[in-house]
N, C-alpha and C positions, 0 to 999 in steps of 0.2 A: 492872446490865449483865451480872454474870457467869450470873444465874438467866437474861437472855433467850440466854445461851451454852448453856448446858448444853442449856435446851428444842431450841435449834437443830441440837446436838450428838445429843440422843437421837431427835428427828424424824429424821436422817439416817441415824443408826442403824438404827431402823424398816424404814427404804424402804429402805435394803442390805440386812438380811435378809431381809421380805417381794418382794424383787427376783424373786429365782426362782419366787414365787408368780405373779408378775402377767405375766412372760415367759413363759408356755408357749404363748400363741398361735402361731401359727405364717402365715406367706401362704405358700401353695405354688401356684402355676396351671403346670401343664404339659398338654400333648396326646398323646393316643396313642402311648404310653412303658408300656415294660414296666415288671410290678411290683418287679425287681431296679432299674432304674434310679429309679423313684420313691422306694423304697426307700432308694439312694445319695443323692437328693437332699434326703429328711427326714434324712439322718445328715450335711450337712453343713452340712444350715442349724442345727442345734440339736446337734451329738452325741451323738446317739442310736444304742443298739446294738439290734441283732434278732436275737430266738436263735428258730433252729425247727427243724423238719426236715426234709430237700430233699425227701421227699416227700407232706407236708403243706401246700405252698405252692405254684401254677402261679405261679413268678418269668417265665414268658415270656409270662403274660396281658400284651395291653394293656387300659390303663386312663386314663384324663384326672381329672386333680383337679384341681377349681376350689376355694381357699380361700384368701381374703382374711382375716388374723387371726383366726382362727377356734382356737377347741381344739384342741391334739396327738389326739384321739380323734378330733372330726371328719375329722382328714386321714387317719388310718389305717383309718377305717371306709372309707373313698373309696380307699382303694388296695385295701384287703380286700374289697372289694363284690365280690358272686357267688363268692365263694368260702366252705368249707364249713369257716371255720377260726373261732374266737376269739381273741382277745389281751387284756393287762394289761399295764400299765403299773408297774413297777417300778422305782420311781428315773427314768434313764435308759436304762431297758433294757424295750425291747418284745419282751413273750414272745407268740408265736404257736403254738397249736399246734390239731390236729385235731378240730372240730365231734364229738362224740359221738352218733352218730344209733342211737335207741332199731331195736331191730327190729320190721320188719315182718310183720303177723300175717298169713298167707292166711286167707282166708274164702271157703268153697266150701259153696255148698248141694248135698247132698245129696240124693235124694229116692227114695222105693221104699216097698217094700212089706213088712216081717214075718210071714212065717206061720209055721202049726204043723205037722208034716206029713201033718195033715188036711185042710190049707187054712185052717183059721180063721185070723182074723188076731188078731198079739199087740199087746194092750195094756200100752204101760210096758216093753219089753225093749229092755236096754240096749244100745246102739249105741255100737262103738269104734273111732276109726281104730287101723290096723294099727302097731304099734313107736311110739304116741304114746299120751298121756295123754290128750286129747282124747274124750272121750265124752259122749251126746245120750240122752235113753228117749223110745222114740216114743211118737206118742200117736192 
């Protein structure tokens, strides 16, 4: 009797620690709510904190999240959508912060003529845009 105690005792053991594993779902369904209020409503279904900075976030987008039990991720992507942010999940604290966008190269063709001041035309002289690194040898 006391061996089928202990199993019963350390089975419940188990399921209290792994508890917090198997609660992170989340149901949230709301409509057309700003992302600070959606925001307000993951922090009281679950207490959850958001760290970012007020101007890496439109907190006055509206947004609609449908999620029925679904991943803490799934619901933060859904309030995150079209915005140019990332997050992680730390503990209970979702960090937000500003998408990294590589820069943008311009690409302009060019086109003309090289000569000598004969007229002939140069083969292979090198072509450089002005105050940039940028340079082409024609051909």
């Amino acid at each position: 009797m006391t061996k089928n105690l202990k199993v019963i005792f350390l089975t419940l053991t188990f399921y209290c620690l792994c508890s917090p594993l198997f609660s992170q779902n989340i149901t949230l369904n709301v409509n057309n709510i700003t992302v600070k209020d959606a925001i307000e409503s993951l922090k009281e279904k679950r207490d959850y904190s958001f760290v970012f900075e007020v101007g890496d976030l439109n907190t006055r987008k509206r947004v609609s999240v449908s999620a029925t039990n679904l991943p803490v991720e799934n619901v933060i992507k859904q309030i995150l959508a079209g915005q140019n942010v990332n997050y992680r999940v730390v503990g209970k604290t979702i960090v937000i912060t500003k998408e990294e966008q590589a820069p943008v190269e311009q690409v302009r063709k060019v086109e003309g003529i090289v000569s000598s001041p004969n007229g002939e035309l140069v083969i292979g002289a090198t072509v450089a845009v002005k105050n940039s690194s940028n340079a082409t040898m024609t051909d």
